[in-house]
C-alpha positions in Angstrom: 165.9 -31.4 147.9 169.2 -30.0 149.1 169.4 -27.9 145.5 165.6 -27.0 146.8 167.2 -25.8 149.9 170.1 -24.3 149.2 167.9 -22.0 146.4 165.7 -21.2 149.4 168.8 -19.9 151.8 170.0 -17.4 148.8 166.7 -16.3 148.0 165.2 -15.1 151.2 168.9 -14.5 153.1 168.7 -10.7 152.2 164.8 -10.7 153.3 166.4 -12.5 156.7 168.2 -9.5 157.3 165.1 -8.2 158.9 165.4 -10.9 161.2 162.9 -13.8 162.1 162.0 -14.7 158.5 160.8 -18.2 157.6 160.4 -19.5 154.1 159.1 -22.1 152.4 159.2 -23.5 149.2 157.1 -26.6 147.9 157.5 -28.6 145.1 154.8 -31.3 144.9 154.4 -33.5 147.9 157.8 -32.4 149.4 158.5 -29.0 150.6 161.4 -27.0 152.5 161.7 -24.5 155.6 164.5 -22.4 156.1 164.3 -20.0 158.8 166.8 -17.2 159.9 168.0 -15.8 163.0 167.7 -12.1 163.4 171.0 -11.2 162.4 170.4 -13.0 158.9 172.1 -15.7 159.6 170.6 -19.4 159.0 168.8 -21.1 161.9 167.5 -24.1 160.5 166.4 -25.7 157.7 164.0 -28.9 157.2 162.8 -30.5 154.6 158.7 -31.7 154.4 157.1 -34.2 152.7 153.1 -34.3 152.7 153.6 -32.3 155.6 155.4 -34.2 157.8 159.5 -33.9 158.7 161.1 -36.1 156.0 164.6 -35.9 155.0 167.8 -34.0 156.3 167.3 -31.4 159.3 170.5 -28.9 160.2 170.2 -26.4 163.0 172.9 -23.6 163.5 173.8 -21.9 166.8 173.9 -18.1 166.6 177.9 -17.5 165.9 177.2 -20.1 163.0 178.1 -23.3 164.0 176.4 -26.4 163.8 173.9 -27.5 166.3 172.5 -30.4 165.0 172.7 -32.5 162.2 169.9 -35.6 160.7 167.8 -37.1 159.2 163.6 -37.7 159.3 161.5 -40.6 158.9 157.8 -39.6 158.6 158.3 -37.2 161.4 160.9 -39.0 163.6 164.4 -38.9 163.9 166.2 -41.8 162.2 169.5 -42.8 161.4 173.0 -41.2 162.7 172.2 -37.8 164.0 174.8 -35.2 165.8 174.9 -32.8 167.9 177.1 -30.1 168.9 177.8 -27.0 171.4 178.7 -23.6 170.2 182.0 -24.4 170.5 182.6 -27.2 168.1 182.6 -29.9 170.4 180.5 -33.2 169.9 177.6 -33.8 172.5 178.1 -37.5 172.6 175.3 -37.8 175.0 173.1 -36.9 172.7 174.2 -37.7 169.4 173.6 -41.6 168.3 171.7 -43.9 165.9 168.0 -43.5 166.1 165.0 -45.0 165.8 161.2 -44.3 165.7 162.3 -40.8 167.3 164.1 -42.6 170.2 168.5 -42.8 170.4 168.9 -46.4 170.2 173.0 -46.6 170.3 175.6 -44.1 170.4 177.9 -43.1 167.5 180.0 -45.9 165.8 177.9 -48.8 167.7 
């Protein structure tokens, strides 16, 4: 799926130049959405399966960072996910161990 991904970021970046974009690419029951801010740069990208948020998540601020970091369950956040301002620095109020959608313990518990 990241290989999925990562095909998808190359192959619409120069179409995300026009700003906005959103692409998707399926493969079976699991799927992938990369979407672009309107400078070209990557927002997000998702991964899908049968529709639902399943697998790694990664959201980037606008000057490129990383926002947030995860994993899905069936449309839920689960496991270790982070979270981050523009400037680097770890949101620790946010970023834990979840569960079932819901942050059940902070980092390292």
């Amino acid at each position: 799926m990241k290989t999925l991904i990562l095909v998808a970021s190359l192959a619409f970046g120069a179409v995300a130049i026009a700003g906005g974009v959103q692409s998707y690419l399926h493969a079976g029951d699991a799927s992938a959405q990369v979407s672009f801010h309107a400078d070209g740069t990557r927002r997000n990208s998702t991964e899908y399966v049968e529709g639902q948020k399943h697998g790694l998540s990664e959201q980037w601020h606008r000057n490129g960072t990383l926002e947030w970091q995860g994993q899905y369950e069936h449309g839920l956040r689960a496991g270790e996910w982070r979270f981050w301002s523009e400037a680097g620095e770890l949101d620790s109020e946010r970023s834990g161990v979840y569960g079932a959608g819901q942050r059940i313990a902070p980092l390292g518990s």
